[in-house]
C-alpha positions in Angstrom: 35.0 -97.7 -43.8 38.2 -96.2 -41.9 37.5 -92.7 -40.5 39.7 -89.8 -42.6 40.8 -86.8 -40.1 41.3 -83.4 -42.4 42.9 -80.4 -39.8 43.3 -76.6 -41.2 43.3 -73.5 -40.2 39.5 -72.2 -39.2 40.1 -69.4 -41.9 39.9 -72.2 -44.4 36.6 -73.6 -43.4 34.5 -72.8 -46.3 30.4 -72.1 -45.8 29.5 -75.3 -46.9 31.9 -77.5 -44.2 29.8 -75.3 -41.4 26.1 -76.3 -42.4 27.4 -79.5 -42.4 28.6 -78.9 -38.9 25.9 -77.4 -37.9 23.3 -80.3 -39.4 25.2 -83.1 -36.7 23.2 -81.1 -34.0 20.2 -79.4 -35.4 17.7 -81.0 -33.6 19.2 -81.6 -30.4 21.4 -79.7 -27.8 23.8 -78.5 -27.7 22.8 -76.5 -31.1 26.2 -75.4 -31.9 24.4 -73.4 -35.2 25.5 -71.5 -38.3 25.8 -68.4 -36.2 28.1 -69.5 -33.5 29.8 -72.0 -35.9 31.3 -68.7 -37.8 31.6 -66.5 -34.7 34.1 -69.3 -33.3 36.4 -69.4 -35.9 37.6 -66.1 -34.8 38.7 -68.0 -31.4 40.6 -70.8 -32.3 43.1 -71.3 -34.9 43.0 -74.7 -35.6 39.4 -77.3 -37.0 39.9 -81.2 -37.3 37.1 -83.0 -39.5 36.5 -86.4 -38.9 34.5 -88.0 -42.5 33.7 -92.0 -43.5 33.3 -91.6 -46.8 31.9 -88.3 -47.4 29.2 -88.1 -44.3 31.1 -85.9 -42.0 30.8 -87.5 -38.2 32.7 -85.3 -35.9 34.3 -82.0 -35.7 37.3 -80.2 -33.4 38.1 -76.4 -33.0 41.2 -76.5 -31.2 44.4 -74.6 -30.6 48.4 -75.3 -29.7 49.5 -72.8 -27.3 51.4 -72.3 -24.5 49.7 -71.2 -21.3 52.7 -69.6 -18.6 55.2 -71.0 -20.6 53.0 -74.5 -20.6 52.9 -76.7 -24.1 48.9 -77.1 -24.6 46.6 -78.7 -26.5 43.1 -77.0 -25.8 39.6 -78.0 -27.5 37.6 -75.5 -27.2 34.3 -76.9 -29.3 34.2 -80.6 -30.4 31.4 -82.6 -31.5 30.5 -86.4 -32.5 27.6 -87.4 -34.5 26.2 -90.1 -31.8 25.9 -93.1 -33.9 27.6 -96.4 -33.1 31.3 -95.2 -34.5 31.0 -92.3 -32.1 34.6 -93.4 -30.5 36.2 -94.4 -33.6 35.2 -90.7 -34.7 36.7 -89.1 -31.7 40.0 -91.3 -31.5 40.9 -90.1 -34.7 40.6 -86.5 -34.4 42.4 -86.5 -31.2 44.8 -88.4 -32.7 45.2 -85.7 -35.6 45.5 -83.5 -33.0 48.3 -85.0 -30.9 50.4 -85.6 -34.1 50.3 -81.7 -34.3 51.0 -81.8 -30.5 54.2 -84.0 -31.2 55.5 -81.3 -34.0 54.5 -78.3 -32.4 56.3 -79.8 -28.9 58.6 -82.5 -28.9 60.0 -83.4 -26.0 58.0 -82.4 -24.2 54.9 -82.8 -21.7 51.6 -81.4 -23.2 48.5 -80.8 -21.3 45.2 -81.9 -23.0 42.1 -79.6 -21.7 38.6 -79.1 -22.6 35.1 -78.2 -21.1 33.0 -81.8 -20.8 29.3 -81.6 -21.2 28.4 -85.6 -20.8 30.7 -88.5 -18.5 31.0 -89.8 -21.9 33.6 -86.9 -22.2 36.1 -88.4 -20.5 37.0 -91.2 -23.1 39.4 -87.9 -24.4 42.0 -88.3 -21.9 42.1 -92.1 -21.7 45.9 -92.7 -22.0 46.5 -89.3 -20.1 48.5 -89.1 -16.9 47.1 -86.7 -13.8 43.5 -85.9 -15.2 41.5 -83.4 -13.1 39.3 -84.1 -11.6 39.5 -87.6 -10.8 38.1 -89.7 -8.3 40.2 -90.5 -4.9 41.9 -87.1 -5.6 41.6 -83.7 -4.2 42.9 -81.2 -6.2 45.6 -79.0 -5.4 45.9 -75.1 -5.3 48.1 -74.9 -8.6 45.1 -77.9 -10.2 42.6 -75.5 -9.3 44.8 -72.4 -10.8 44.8 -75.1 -14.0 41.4 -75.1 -13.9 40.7 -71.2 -13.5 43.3 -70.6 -16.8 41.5 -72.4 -19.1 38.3 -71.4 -17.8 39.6 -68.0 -18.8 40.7 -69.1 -22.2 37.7 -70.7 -22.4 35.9 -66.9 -22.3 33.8 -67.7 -18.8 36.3 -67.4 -16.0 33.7 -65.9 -13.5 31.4 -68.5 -14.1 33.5 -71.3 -12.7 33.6 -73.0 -9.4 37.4 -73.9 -8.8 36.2 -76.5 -5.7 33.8 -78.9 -8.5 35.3 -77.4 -11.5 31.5 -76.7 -13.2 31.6 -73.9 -15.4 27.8 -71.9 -15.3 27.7 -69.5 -18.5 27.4 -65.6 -17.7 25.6 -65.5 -20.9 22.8 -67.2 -23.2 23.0 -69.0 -26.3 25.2 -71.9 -27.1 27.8 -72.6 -24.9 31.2 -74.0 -26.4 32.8 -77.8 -25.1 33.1 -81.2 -26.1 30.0 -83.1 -26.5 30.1 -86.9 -27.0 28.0 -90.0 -26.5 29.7 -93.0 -26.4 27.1 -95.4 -25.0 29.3 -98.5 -25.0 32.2 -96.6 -24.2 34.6 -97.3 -20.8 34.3 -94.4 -18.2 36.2 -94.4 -15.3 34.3 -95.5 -12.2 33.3 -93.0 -10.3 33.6 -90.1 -12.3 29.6 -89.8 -12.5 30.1 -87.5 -9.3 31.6 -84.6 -11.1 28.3 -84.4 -13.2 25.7 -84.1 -10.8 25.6 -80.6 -10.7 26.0 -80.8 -14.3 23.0 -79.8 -17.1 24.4 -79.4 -20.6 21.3 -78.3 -21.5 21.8 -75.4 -19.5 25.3 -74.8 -20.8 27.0 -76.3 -17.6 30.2 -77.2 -18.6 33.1 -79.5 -16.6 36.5 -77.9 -17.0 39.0 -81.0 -16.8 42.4 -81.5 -17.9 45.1 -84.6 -18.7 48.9 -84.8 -19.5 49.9 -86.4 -22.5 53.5 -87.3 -21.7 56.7 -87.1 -23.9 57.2 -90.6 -24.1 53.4 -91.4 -25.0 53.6 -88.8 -27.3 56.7 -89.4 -29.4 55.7 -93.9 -29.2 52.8 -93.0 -30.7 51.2 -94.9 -27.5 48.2 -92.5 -27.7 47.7 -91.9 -31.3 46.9 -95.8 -31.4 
């Protein structure tokens, strides 16, 4: 059954669409709950749906900003029930959420950025130019100002290291990213080295970031 992607504004989320949200995590980390469901629709203006059928299988707060004058596509909460469609699932909400990229910027280049709890993560900039970090790369000064914004925007600024990128939460309960398990999923080799120091359980997160070009982005190259 093809995967339907619904985006709205998070006012629009009705009570019902976050127990549902809330139920893809109940018994696991990283608990993303009733409570902090409804307190983060405050930060973000934008939720993508993922449904086959009607069992809902993955979910996307998410906003279309400009950051210093910078087109952006940030996702600040996303997660995918883990069940063998877990990539399907997330390949269709980003690909909602690129369309809206496309309207919201044509022309031009948009960077794609998110906290990472699992490597799995990294399946979300597949088809992006310039990720951060990356292996065989050391990043440079205005990289690591990159990574320091959206930490900011992210609400935990402090807690991030700008040499590894690892964000460690100031604060308890649930901590906001993208969490995905993709177990026959493609991950770039190597990348297993920016998650050592990582334990989502804790509420580490891994700040990275990706450009989605122009091109890609008006082809429809990434949407695919």
């Amino acid at each position: 059954m093809a995967m339907q992607v619904v985006t709205k504004d998070t006012t629009a989320l009705s009570e019902l669409e976050i127990e549902e949200m809330a139920g893809l995590c109940a018994d696991r980390e990283p608990r993303f709950d009733i409570g902090f469901l409804t307190d983060i629709k405050d930060e973000w203006v934008l939720v993508s749906l993922a449904r086959e059928g009607n069992k809902l299988r993955g979910y996307a707060f998410a906003t279309l900003e400009r950051i210093g004058g910078t087109p952006s596509l940030l996702i600040g909460v996303g997660l995918i029930d883990r069940n063998a469609k877990s990539e399907q699932s997330l390949k269709a909400l980003l690909a909602d959420q690129l369309r809206r990229a496309l309207l919201a910027f044509p022309d031009e280049d948009v960077l794609i950025g998110t906290r990472l709890m699992l490597i799995d993560g990294y399946r979300l900039f597949q088809g992006l130019e310039d990720v951060v970090p990356r292996t065989d790369h050391k990043p440079s000064g205005e990289e690591r100002a990159w990574a320091r914004r959206l930490a900011k925007r992210f609400g935990d600024e402090k807690g991030l290291d700008d040499r590894t990128f690892i964000v460690t939460p100031s604060k308890a309960g649930p901590v906001g990213g993208l969490d995905l398990v993709a177990p026959k999923a493609k991950i770039p080799a190597g990348t297993e080295v920016f998650f050592k120091s990582v334990n989502y359980e804790k509420g580490h997160r891994l700040v990275a970031f990706g450009w989605a070009m122009a091109e890609d982005l008006a082809s429809g190259k990434l949407m695919r």
